[in-house]
VMD Tcl script that builds the backbone (N, CA, C; Angstrom):
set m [mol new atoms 306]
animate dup $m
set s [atomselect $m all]
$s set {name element resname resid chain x y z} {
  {N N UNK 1 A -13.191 7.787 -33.495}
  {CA C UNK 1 A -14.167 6.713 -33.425}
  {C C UNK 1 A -14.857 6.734 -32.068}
  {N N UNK 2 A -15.885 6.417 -32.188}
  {CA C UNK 2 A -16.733 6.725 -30.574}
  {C C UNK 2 A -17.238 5.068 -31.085}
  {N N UNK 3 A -18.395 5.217 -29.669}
  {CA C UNK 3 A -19.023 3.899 -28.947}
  {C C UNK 3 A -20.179 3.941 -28.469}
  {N N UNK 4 A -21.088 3.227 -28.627}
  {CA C UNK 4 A -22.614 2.779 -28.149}
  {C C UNK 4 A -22.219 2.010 -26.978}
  {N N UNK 5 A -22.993 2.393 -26.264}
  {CA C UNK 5 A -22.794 1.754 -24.920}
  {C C UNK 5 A -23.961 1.607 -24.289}
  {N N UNK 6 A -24.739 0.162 -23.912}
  {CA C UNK 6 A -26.099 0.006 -23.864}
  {C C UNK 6 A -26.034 -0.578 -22.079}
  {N N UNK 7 A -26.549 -0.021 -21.239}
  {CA C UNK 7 A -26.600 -0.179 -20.116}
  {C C UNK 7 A -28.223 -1.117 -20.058}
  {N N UNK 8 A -27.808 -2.096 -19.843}
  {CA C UNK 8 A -29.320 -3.128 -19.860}
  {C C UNK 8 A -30.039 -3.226 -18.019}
  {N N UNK 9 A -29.336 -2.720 -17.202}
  {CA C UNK 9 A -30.033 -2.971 -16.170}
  {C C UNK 9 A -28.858 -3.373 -15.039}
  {N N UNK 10 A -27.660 -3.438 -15.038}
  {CA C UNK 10 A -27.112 -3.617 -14.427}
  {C C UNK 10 A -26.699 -2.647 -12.600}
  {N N UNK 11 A -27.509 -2.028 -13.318}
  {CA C UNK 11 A -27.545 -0.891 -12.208}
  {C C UNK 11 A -29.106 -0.746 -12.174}
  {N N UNK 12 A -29.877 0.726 -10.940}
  {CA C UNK 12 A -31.214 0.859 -11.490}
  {C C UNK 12 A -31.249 1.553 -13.115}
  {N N UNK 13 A -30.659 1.920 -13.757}
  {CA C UNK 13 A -30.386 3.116 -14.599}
  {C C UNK 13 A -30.751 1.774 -15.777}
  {N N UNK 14 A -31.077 2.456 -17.011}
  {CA C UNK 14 A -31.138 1.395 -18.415}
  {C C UNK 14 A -31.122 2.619 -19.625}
  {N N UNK 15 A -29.874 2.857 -20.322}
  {CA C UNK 15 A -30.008 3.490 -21.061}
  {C C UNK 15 A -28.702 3.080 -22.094}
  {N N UNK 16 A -29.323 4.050 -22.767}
  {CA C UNK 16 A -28.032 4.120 -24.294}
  {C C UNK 16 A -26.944 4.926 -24.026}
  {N N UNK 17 A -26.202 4.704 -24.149}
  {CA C UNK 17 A -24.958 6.137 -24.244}
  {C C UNK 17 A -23.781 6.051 -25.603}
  {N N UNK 18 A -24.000 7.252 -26.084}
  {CA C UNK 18 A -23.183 7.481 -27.529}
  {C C UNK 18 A -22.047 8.657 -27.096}
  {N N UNK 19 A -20.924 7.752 -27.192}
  {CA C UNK 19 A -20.020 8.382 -26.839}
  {C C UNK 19 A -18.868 9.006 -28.406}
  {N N UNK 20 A -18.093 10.129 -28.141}
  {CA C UNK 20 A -17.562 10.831 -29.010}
  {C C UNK 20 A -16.534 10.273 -29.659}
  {N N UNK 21 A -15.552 10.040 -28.702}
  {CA C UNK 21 A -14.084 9.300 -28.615}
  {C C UNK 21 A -13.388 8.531 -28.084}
  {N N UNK 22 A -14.601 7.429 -27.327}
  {CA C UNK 22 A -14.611 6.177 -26.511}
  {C C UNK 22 A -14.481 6.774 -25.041}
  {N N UNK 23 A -14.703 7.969 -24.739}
  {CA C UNK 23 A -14.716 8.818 -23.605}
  {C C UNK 23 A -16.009 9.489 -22.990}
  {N N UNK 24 A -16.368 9.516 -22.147}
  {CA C UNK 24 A -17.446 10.673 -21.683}
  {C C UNK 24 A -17.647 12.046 -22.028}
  {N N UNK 25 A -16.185 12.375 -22.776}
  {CA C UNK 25 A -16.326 13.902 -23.120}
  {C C UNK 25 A -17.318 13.451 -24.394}
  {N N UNK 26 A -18.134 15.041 -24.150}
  {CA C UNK 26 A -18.945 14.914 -25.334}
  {C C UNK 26 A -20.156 13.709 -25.056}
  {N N UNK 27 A -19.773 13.057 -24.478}
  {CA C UNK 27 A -21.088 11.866 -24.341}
  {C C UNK 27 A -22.486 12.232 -24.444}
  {N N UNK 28 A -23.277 11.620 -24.840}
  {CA C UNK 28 A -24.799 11.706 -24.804}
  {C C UNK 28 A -25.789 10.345 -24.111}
  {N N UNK 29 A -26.434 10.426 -23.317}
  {CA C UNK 29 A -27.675 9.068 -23.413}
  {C C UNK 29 A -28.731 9.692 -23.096}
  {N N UNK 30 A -29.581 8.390 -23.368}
  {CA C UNK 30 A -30.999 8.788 -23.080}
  {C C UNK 30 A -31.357 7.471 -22.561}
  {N N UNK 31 A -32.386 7.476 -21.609}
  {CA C UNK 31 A -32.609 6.555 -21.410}
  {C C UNK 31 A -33.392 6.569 -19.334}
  {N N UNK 32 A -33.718 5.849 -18.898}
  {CA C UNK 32 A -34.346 5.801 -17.638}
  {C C UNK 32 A -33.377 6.133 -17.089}
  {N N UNK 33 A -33.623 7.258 -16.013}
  {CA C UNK 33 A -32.453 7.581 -15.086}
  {C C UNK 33 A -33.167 7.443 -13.896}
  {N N UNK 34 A -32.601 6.672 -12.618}
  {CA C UNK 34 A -33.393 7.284 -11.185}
  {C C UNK 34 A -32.811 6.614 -10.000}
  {N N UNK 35 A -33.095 6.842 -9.028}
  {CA C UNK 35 A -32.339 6.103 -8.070}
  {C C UNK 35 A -33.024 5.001 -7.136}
  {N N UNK 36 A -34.277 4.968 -7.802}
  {CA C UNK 36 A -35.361 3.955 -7.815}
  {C C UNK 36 A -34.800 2.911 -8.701}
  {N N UNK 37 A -35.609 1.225 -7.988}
  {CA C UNK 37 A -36.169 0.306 -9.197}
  {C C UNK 37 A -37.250 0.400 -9.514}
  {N N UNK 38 A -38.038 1.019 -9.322}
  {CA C UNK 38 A -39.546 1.208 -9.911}
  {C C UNK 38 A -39.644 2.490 -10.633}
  {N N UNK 39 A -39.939 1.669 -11.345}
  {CA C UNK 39 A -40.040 2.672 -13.459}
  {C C UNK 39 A -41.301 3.821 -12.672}
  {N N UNK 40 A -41.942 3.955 -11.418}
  {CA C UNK 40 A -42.627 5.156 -11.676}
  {C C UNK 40 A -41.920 6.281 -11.072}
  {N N UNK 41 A -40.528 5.927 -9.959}
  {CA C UNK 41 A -39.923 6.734 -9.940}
  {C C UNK 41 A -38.900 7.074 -10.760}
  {N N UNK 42 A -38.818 6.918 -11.747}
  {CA C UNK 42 A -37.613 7.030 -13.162}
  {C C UNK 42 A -38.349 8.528 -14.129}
  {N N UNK 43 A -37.323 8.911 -14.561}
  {CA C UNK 43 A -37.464 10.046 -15.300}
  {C C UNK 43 A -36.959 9.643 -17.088}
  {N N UNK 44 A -37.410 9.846 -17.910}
  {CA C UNK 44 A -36.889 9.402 -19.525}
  {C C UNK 44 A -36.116 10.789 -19.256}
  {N N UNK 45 A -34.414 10.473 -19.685}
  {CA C UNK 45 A -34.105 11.745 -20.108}
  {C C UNK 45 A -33.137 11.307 -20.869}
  {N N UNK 46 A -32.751 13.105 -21.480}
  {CA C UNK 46 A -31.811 12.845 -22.511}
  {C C UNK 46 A -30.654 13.602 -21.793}
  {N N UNK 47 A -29.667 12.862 -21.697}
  {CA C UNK 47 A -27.888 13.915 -20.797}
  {C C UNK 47 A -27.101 13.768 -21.746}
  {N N UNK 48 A -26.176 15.049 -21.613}
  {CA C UNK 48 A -24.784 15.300 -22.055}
  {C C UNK 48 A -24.119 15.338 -20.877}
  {N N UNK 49 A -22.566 15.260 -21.371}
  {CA C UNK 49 A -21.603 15.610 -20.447}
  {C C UNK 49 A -20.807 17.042 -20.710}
  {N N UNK 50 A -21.379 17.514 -22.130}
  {CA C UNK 50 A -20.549 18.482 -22.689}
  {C C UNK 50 A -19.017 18.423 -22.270}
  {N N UNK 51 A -17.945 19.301 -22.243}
  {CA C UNK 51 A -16.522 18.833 -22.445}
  {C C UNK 51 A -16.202 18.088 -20.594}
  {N N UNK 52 A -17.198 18.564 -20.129}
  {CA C UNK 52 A -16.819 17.882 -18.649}
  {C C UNK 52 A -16.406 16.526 -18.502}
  {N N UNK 53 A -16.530 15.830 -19.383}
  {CA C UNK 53 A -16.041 13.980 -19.174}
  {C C UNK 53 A -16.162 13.444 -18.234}
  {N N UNK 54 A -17.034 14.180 -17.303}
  {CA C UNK 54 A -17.504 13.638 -15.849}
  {C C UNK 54 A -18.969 12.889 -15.190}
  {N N UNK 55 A -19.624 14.512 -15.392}
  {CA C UNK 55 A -21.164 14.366 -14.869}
  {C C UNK 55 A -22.065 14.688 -16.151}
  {N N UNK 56 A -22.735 13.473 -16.031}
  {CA C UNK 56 A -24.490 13.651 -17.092}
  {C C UNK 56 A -25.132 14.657 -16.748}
  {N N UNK 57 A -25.491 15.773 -17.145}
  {CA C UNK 57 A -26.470 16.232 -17.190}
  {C C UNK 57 A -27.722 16.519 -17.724}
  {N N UNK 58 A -29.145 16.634 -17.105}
  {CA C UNK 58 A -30.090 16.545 -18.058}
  {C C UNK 58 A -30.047 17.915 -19.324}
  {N N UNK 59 A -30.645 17.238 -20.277}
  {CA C UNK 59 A -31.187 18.560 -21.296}
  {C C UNK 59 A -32.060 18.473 -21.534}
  {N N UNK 60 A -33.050 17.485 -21.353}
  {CA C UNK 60 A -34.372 16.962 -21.148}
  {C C UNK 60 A -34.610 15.935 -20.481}
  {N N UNK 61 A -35.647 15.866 -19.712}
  {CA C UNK 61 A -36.330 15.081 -18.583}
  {C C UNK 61 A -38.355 15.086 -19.029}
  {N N UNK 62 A -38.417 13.818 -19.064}
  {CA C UNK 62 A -39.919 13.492 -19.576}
  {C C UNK 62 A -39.707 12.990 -17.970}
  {N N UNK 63 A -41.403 13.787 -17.542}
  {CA C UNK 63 A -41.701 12.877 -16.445}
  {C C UNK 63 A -43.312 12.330 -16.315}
  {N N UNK 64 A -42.586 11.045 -16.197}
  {CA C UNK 64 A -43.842 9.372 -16.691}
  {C C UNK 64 A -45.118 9.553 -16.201}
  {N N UNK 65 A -45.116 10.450 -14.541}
  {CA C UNK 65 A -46.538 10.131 -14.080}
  {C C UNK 65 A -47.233 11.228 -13.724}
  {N N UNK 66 A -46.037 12.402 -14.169}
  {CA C UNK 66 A -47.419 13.615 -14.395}
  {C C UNK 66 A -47.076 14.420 -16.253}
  {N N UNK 67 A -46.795 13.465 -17.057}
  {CA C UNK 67 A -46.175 14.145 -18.134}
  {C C UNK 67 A -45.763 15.724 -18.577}
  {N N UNK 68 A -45.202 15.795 -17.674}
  {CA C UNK 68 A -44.138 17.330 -17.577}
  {C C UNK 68 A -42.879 16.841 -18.747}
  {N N UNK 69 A -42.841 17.794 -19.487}
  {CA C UNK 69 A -41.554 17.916 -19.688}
  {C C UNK 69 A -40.691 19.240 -19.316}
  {N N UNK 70 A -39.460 18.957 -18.560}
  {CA C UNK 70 A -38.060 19.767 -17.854}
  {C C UNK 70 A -37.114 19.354 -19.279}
  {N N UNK 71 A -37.387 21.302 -19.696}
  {CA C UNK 71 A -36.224 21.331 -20.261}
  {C C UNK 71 A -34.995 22.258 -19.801}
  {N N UNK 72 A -33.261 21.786 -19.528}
  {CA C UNK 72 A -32.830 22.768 -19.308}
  {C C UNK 72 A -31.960 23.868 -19.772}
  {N N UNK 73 A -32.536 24.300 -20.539}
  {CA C UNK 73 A -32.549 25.131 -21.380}
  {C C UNK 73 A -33.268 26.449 -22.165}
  {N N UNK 74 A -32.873 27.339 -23.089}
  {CA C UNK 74 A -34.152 27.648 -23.586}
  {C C UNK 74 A -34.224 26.867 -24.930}
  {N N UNK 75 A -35.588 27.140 -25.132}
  {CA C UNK 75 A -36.651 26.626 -26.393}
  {C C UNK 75 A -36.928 27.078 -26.874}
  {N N UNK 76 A -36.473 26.722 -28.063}
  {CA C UNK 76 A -36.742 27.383 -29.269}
  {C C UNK 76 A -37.519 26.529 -30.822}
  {N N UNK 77 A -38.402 27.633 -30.870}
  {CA C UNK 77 A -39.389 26.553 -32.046}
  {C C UNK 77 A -39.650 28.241 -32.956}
  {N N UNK 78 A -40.152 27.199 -34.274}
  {CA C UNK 78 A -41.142 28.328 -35.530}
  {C C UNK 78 A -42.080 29.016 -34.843}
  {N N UNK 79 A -43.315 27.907 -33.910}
  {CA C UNK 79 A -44.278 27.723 -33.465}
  {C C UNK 79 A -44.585 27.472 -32.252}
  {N N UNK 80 A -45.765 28.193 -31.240}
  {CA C UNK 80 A -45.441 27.313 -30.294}
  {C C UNK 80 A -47.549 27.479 -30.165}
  {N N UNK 81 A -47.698 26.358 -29.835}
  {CA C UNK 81 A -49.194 26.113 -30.095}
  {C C UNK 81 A -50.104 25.894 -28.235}
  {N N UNK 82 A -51.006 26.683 -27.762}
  {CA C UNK 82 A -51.853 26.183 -26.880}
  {C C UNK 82 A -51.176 27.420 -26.042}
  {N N UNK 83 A -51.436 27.535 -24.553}
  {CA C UNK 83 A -51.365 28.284 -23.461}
  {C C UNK 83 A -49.939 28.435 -22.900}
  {N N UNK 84 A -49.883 29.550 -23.173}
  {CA C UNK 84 A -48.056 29.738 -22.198}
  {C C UNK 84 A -47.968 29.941 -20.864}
  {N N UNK 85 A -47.218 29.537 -19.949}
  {CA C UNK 85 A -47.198 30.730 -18.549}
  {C C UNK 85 A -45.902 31.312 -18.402}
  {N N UNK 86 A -45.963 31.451 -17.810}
  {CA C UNK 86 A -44.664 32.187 -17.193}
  {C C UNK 86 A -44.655 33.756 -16.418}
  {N N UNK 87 A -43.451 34.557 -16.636}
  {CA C UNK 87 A -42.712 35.513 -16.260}
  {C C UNK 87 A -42.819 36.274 -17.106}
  {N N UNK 88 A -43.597 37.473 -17.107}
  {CA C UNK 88 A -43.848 38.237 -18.349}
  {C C UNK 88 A -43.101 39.916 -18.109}
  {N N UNK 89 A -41.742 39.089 -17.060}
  {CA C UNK 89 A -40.901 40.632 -16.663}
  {C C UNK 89 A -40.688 41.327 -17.863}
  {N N UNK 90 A -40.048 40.572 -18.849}
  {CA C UNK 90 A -39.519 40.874 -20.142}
  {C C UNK 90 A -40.497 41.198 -21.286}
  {N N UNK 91 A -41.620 41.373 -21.122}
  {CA C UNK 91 A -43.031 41.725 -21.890}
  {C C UNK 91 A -42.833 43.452 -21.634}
  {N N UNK 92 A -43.478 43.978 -22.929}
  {CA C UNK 92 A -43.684 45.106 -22.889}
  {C C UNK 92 A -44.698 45.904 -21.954}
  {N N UNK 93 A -44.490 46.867 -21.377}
  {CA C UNK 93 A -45.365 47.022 -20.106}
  {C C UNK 93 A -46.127 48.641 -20.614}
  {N N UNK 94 A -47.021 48.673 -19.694}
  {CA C UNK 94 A -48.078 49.521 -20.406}
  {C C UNK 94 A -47.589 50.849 -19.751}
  {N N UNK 95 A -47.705 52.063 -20.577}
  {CA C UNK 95 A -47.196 53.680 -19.596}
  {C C UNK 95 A -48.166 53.615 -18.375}
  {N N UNK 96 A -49.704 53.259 -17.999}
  {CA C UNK 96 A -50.321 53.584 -17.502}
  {C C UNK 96 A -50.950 52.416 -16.985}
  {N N UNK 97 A -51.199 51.919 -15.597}
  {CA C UNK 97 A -51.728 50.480 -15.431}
  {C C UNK 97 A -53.001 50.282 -15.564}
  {N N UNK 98 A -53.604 49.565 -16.183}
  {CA C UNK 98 A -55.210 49.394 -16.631}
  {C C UNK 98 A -55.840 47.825 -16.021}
  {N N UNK 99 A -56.956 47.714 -15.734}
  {CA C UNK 99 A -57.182 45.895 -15.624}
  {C C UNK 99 A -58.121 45.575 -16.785}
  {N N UNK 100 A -57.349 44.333 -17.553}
  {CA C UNK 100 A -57.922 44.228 -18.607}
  {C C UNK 100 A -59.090 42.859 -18.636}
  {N N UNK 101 A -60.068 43.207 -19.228}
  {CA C UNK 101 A -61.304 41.942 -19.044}
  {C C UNK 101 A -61.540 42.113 -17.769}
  {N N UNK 102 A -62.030 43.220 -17.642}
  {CA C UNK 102 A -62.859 43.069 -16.663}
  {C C UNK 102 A -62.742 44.183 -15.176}
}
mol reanalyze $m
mol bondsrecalc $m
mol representation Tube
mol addrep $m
């Protein structure tokens, strides 16, 4: 049997936490995390504790005032729609170097 555990403000923090076995192992919340009282320094995220029963960590972080989302992890979708960036170490590379467009 696990537990909802609704943190209303008693701290700066206000979130949900769904716990496994009335324990932190396994735990999940989501909810404003920050070490601010002002909601523009707060991050929406979602933490586990995975078997650690200790420390939250993020697995997602929405952030409010430049809408980034930090995921930490990889991502995985069917689809992924609009402009990528990144690290294209792992891209297939050409025998011969060319500049392309232009």
């Amino acid at each position: 049997d696990g537990d909802i555990v609704i943190n209303d403000g008693d701290t700066n923090d206000r979130y949900i936490k769904f716990q496994h076995d009335n324990t932190d192992n396994y735990a999940w919340r989501l909810g404003y995390i920050g070490s601010s009282s002002n909601i523009d320094n707060k991050d929406f995220v979602i933490q586990t504790t995975g078997s650690s029963n200790t420390t939250f960590d993020n697995v997602l972080q929405l952030k409010p005032n430049t809408k980034d989302a930090i995921f930490s992890a990889s991502v995985t979708a069917n689809t992924f729609r609009g402009a990528l960036e990144g690290n294209a170490s792992t891209a297939t590379k050409l025998a011969t170097k060319c500049k392309l467009w232009g």
